[in-house]
N, C-alpha and C positions, 0 to 999 in steps of 0.2 A: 504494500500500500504506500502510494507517495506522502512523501510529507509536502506539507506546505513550510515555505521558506520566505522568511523578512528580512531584507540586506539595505545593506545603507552602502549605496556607491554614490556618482553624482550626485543623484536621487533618493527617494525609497521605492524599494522593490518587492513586490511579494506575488512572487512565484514566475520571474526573471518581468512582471510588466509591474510599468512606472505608476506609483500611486502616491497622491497630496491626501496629507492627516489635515480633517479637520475632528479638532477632538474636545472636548469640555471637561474641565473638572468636577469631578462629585467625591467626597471623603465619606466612604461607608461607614465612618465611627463616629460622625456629625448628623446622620440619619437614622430614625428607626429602619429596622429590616425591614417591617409590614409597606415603607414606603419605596426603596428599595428599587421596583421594577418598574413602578410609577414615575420615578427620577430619570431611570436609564429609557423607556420609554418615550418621554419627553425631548431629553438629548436628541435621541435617533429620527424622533419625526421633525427636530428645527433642522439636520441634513447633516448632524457629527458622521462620522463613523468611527469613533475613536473614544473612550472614554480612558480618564487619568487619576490615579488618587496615590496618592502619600500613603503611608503604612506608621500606626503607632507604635513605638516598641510599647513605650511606657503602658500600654493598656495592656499590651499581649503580652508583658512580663511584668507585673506590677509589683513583684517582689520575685526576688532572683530564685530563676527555679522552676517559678509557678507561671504558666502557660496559660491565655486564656484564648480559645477560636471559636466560639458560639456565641450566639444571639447579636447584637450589634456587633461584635466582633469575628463574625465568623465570614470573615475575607472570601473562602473557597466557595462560597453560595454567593456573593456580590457576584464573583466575575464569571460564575456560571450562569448568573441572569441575565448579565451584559452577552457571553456566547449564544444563549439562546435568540437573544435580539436580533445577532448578528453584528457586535462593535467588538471590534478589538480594541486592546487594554493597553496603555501603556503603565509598567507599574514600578513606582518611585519606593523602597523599602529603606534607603538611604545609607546608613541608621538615623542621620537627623534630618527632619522635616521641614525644620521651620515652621509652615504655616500657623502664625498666631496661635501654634497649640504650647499647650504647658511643657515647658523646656526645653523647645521643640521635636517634642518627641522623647525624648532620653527618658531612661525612668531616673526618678527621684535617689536611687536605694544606692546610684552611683553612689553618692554624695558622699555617705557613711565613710567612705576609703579615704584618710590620711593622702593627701599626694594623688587625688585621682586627676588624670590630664584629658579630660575630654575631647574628640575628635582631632587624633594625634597619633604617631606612631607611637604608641606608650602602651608595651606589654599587655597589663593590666584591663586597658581597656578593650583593646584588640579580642584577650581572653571572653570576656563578656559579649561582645559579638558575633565572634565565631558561635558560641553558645548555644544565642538568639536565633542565628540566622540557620542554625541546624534544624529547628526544630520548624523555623518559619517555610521556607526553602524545601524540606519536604514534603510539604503543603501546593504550593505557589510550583515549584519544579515540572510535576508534572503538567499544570494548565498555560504551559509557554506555546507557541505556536505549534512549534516543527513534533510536539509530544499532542497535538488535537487541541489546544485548549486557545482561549483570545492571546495570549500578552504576549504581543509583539518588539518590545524592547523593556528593558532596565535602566534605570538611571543609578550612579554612582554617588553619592553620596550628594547633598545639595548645596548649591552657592558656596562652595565654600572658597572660593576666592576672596570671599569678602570675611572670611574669617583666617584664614592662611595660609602659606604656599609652599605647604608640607606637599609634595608631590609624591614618596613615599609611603604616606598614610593613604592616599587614595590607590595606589598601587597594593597596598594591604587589603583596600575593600574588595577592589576589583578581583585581588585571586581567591579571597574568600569565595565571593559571589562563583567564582568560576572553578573551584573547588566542589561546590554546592550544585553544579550541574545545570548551571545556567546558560544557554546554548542560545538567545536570542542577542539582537548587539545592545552593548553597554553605551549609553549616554552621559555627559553631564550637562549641567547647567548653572548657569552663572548669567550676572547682569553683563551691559555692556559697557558699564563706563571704567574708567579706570582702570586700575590694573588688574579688575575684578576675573577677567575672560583669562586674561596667562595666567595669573595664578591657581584657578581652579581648571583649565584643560589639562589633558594626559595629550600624550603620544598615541596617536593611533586610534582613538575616540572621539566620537562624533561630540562638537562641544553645542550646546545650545543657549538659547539669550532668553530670558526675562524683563518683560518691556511692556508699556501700555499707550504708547503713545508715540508719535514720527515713526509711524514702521518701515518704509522704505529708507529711511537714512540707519534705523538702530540693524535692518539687514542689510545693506551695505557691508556696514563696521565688521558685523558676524560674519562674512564671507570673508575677511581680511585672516579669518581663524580656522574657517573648518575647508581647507585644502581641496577646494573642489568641490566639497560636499555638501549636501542640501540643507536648505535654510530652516531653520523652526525656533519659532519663537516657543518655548516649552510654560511658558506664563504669560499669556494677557489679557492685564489688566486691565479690566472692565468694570474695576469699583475700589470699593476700599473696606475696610474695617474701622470699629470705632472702637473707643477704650474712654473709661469714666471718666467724666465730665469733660468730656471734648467739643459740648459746647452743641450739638447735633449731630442726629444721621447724617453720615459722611455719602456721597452721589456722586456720580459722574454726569458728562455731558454726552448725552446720546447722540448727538450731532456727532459729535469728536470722537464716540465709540464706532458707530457703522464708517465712519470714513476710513477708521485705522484698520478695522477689517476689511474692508472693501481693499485696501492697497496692502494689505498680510496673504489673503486670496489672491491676490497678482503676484506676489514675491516668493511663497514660500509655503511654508506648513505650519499649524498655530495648533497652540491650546489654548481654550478659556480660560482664563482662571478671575471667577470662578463662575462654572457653569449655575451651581448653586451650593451655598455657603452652607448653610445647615446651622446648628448648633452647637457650642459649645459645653456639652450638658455637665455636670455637676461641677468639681472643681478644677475642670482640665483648662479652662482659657489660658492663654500667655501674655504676655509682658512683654512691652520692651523697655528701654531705659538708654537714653542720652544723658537731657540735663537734670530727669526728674523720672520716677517708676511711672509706665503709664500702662494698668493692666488690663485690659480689655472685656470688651461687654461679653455677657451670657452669649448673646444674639451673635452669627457668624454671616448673617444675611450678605452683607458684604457688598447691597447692592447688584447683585450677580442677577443671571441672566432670567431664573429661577427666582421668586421670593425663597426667606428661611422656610416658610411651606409648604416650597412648592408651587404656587400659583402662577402663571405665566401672565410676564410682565407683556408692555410696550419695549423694551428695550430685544425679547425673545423673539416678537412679530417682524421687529426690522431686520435683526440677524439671518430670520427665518427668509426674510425676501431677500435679502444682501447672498445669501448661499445658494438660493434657490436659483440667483444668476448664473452659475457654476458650475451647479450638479443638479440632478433631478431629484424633486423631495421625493423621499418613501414614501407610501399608504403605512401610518404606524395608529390602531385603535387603540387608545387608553385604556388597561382592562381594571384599573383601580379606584371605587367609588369610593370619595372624599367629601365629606361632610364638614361645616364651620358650625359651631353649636355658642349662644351666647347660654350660659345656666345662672346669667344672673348673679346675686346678692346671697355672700354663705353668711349664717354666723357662726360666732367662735363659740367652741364646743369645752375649751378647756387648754389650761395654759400653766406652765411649769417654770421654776425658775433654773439657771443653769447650776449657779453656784450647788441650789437644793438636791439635782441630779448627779450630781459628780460621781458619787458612788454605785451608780446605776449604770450609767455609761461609760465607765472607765478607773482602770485601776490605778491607784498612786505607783510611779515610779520614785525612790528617793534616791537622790546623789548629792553629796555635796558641792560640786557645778554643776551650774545649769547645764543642761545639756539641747541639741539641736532637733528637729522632729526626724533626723533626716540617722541619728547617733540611736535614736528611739524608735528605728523600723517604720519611722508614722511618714505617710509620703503628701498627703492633702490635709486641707481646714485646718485646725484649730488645734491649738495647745495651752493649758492652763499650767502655770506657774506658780504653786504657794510655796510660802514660808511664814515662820512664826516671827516676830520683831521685838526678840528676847533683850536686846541690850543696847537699840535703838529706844530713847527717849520722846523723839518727835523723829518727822519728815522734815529735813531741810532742801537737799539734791537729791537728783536720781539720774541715773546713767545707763543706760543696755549699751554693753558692747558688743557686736555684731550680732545683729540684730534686724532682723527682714520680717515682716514688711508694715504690721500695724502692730500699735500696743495699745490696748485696755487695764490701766494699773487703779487698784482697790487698794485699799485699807480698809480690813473689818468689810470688807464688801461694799464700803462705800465709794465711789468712781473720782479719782484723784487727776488723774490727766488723761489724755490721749496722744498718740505719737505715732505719727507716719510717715515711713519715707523718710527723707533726709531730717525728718527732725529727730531722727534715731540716731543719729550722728553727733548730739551733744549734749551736753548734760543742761537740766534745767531746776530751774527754784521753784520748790514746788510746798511750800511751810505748808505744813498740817499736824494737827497733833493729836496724837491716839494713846488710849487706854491701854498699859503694859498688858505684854506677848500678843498685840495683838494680830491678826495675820495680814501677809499682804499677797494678792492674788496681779498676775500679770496673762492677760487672754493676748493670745501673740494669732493672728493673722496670717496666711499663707494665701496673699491677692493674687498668685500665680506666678511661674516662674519665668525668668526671663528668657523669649526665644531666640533671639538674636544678637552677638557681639559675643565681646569678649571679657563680657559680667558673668555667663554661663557658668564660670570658674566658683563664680562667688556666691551659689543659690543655694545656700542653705538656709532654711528656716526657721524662726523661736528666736531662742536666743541662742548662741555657739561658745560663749565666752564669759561672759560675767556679769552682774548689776551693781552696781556703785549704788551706795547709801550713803551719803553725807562724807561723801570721801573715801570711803572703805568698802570690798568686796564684801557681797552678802553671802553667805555660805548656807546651805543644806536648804535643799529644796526637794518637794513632789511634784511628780510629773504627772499631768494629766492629759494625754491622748484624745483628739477629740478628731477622727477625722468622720466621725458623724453616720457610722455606717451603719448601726446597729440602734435606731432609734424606735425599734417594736422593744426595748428595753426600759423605755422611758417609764415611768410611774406617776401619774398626774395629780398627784394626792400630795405630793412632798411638800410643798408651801410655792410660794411667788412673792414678789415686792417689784414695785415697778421701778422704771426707769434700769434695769440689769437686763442683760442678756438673757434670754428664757424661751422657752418653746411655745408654740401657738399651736393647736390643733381644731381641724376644722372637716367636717364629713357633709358631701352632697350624695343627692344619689340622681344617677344615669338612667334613664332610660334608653335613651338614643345616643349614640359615641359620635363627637365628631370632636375636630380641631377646637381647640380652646385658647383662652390667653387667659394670665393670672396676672390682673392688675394689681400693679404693689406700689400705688399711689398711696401718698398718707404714712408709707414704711419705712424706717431707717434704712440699717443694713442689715444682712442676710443671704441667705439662703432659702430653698425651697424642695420639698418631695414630695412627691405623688406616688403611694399607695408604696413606698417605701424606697421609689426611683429618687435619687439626685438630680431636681429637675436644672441648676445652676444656681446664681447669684443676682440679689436685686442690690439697690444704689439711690438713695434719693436723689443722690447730685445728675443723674441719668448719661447719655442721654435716653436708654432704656427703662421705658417705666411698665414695660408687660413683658411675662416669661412663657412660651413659644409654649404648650402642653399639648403634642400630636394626641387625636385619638386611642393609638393601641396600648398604651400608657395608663388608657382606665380602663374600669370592668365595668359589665353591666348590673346595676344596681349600685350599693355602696361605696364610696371612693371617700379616702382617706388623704386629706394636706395638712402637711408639719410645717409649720414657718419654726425657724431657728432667727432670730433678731438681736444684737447687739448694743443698739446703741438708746434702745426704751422707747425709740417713736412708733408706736403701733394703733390699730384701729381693732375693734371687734369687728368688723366683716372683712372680706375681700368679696374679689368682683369677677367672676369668669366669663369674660366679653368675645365677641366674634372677627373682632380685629385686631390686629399688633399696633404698639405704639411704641415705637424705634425712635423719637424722640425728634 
C-alpha cells in the first residue's frame, strides 16, 4: 500500500504535486471536546485545509511522571476529527509554546530543581523531555502522514530566537523528535525582525515567520532565509489578546486583516493564528512582563476568526470570500446543535470563610523558611502562609523577599496590606498593633506565569526566600496549599466574616443546556467552578466582566457554582446571561 508523502522542496509537496497550506489555528486544550468537530468543521467550510495547534506539556505532565491524554486533553481524538474532515494537521509539541498559556507550556514542577536552565542544552532539562516526548510521540507517531494519519509537518521548538541562539539545544530537540520516529519534515518558526530568524533557524530546516501585518515585505525578508524554499507565515495575526486592566477588548482592523490575507494568498502559505482562541480555563493563562506583570484575561477570544464560542464573526464571512477567490469552498454541514441559554438571577445558597476552611482543604506544611508553591509540589492558585508573632511587639515593616505575584497579609485575620507586583520588591511601613502570639496569615497569589522572555528563569511562586518583620527574618511557618482542587471538601457550616476571602456557593437547575456567561459584575477577585470544573479567573478592574461557561460543562437538572473571592466585594446573586462581555 502507498504511503502518502509531504516534502518541502521549492514548494510543499504531497504526493510529488505542489500544494498552498491555508490553515487556522485551534488549541484543543482551550476547547471543550463536545465542541471539538464543530471548530474543525467550521475551519474547513471558511476553505483551510490545514489545521495547527501547540501541545501543553504542562497539562499532559502536570506532575513528573503523571500523564494525562483524555477528555480535553486527549490530542489522539482532536486530530482524528480533523482526518475525518479531511484537514491535515500541522503539529507544534515544541516543548514551549508560548501562546499566552501559563509558562508557556512548561510544567511548573521544573521549578522545584536548584539550577534548572530552561530551554537550553542543560542535561537536566533535556532529561525531562526526552521523558515527555516518549510517552507523547507514541501517541502522535503513528497519526503522521506517511503512517495514514493528518500531520503533515512538526515544528521545533518555538521563536526561540527571540529567547537564544543556543543552536545546539534545538539540535537536541530535533534528534529527540527524530529519535521518537518522527518521519514528516521538521519546521521552525521565528519573527522576522531582528536577529530573531538567524538565531532561531537550523541548517537544513525549513524556517518560518510570525507576522500580522505588511505581508508581502515581512515574505520578502523570509525568503532572504529559507534557500529557495517556500514561504509561510506559520502565525497571522489576526487579533490580539488582552491581560487585566488593559483598558479594553483589544480588535483588529478588518480592513487591514483581509488585505494582509488577500496579499499572504498571493505570496505564500499562512496560518491563522488565531482561527479561534478559546479559553483559558482555570488557572492556566500567562503573563508577560517588561516594565510591569501583565497576566492575562480568563477569555483567549483573541479577536480571532471564531468568537471564544465559537460563533462566526464578520471578520470569518470576509476571509471566507477572500479564499473562496482561490480555491473552491467545500459543501461542509454543521453537524453540532449549539444552544445560548440566558438562566437569569441565582441566589446565594451558602458561603464559607477561607481562613474557617483551612483545615478542610489543606494540610499545614511546617518549615522554618518559607518555602515556594513550586519546593511544595503545588503548581496553581493559592498559598496561605501562617505564623505565630511570639516576640514581635507591634507591626512596624514588612518585607517578602522573592516573592510573585500578589500578597494578602493578616494579622489575627484582620487585612493589613496588599502587595503586587513590583510593590513586592520593597519593604513598607505598615504600624499596626496586635494582641501577643498573635498570628499572621500571608495569601500569596499565582496570577500566572510568565510566557515569554527571559523572566521564565524567575517563576517561582509564594514566597522562595524570607519575610522581614521590622528588620529581622520571620522564622517557622505552615504551609497551606490551596491550588483549589478539591473543593467537594469544603464544609459550609465553619463560620464567615466578611470582607476575607471565602467561598460563595450557588445551585441553579437546567432544564435545557446551552452556552452560558457568568457575570461577575459587582465581584472583587477570584475565581470560579462549575459542578467542580475550574471555570478560570474574574477581575473587577476587567477588561473581562463574564466567564465563557460552554454547555457540556452542566448537567441536566442541578448545577453546582463555587465562587472563591478575595478581596470581600461580593453580591448574593450572580447573573447567567446569553452574551459575553469582553469589556
Amino acid at each position: 500500500m502507498a504511503k502518502d508523502i509531504f516534502e518541502i522542496r521549492d514548494k510543499f509537496y504531497c504526493n510529488g504535486e505542489p500544494v498552498q497550506i491555508i490553515s487556522g489555528a485551534i488549541h484543543y486544550f482551550r476547547i471543550v471536546p463536545e465542541y471539538w468537530r464543530d471548530r474543525l468543521e467550521k475551519l474547513k467550510a471558511m476553505g483551510c485545509n490545514t489545521v495547527e495547534t501547540y501541545v501543553p506539556w504542562n497539562l499532559h505532565e502536570p506532575k513528573k511522571g503523571e500523564y494525562h491524554f483524555e477528555g480535553i486533553l486527549d490530542v489522539k481524538r482532536f486530530l482524528d476529527i480533523a482526518a475525518e474532515l479531511g484537514l491535515w494537521v500541522i503539529f507544534r509539541p515544541s516543548p514551549y509554546i508560548c501562546a499566552e498559556w501559563e509558562f508557556g507550556g512548561i510544567p511548573a514542577w521544573l521549578l522545584a530543581e536548584d539550577g534548572m536552565h530552561l530551554r537550553s542544552n542543560y542535561e537536566p532539562f533535556l532529561k525531562h523531555v526526552r521523558d515527555y516526548y516518549d510517552k507523547l510521540f507514541e501517541i502522535i507517531s503513528p497519526l503522521q502522514l506517511p503512517n495514514g494519519g493528518p500531520i503533515i509537518m512538526m515544528q521545533i521548538e518555538n521563536e526561540y530566537g527571540y529567547f537564544s541562539d543556543d543552536t545546539s539545544y534545538l539540535e537536541e530537540i530535533k534528534q529527540i523528535m527524530l529519535d521518537r520516529n518522527t518521519v514528516v519534515p521538521l519546521v521552525t518558526s521565528d519573527g522576522p525582525w531582528g536577529d530573531a530568524l538567524a538565531c532561531g533557524s537550523m541548517e537544513g530546516i525549513l524556517p518560518t515567520g510570525n507576522f500580522g501585518s505588511k505581508m508581502k515585505e515581512q515574505f520578502e525578508h523570509l525568503k532572504k532565509h529559507t534557500n529557495g524554499g517556500p514561504l509561510m507565515c506559520m502565525e497571522f495575526w489576526v487579533g490580539w489578546f488582552d491581560h487585566w486592566g488593559n483598558g479594553g477588548h483589544k480588535t483588529s482592523n478588518l480592513e487591514e486583516n483581509c488585505k494582509d490575507l488577500d496579499e499572504a494568498l498571493q505570496s505564500g502559505n499562512l496560518n491563522i493564528y488565531m482561527f479561534i482562541g478559546g479559553t483559558n480555563f482555570g488557572f492556566m493563562n500567562g503573563a508577560n512582563y517588561y516594565d510591569e506583570l501583565t497576566p492575562d484575561v480568563t477569555s483567549y477570544d483573541y479577536d480571532a476568526v471564531l468568537t471564544e464560542n465559537g460563533e462566526i464573526t464578520p471578520k470569518y464571512e470576509a476571509f471566507q470570500k477572500i479564499i473562496s477567490k482561490y480555491f473552491k469552498l467545500p459543501q461542509v454541514e454543521l453537524s453540532t446543535k449549539i444552544l445560548k441559554k440566558a438562566y437569569g438571577e441565582i441566589k446565594l445558597k451558602d458561603r464559607v470563610g477561607l481562613f474557617q476552611s483551612l483545615d478542610d482543604i489543606s494540610e499545614p506544611i511546617v518549615s522554618t523558611f518559607p518555602k515556594s508553591m513550586e519546593r511544595l509540589g503545588q503548581g496553581y492558585g493559592y498559598i496561605l502562609y501562617r505564623s505565630t508573632l511570639k516576640k514581635e511587639k507591634n507591626l512596624e515593616k514588612i518585607r517578602l523577599w522573592d516573592a510573585n505575584d500578589r500578597a494578602k497579609i493578616y494579622i489575627g485575620n484582620e487585612p493589613v496590606i496588599t502587595l503586587y507586583d513590583r510593590e513586592l520588591l520593597v519593604e513598607h511601613e505598615v504600624p499596626y498593633e496586635f494582641e501577643p502570639n498573635s498570628t499572621i496569615s500571608i495569601l500569596m497569589e499565582n496570577m500566572g506565569r510568565v510566557n515569554f522572555g527571559p523572566l521564565m528563569d524567575k517563576q517561582r511562586k509564594g514566597i522562595d526566600s524570607s519575610v522581614i518583620i521590622n528588620g529581622h527574618q520571620h522564622m517557622n511557618w505552615d504551609h497551606y496549599t490551596l491550588p483549589l482542587d478539591n473543593l467537594n471538601k469544603l464544609d459550609f457550616t465553619r463560620g464567615y466574616e466578611e470582607n476575607k476571602p471565602a467561598f460563595y456557593r450557588f445551585e441553579f437547575t437546567a432544564t435545557e443546556l446551552g452556552d452560558t456567561f457568568i457575570d461577575m459584575e459587582g465581584w472583587g477577585k477570584g475565581c470560579v467552578f462549575i459542578n467542580g470544573f475550574n471555570l478560570g479567573r474574574f477581575w473587577e478592574i476587567g477588561p473581562q466582566k463574564r466567564l465563557y461557561l460552554p454547555a457540556p460543562l452542566l448537567k441536566a437538572g442541578a448545577n453546582e457554582i463555587i465562587i472563591f473571592e478575595t478581596e470581600g466585594k461580593v453580591r448574593d446573586t450572580i447573573v447567567l446571561a446569553d452574551e459575553p462581555d469582553l469589556g
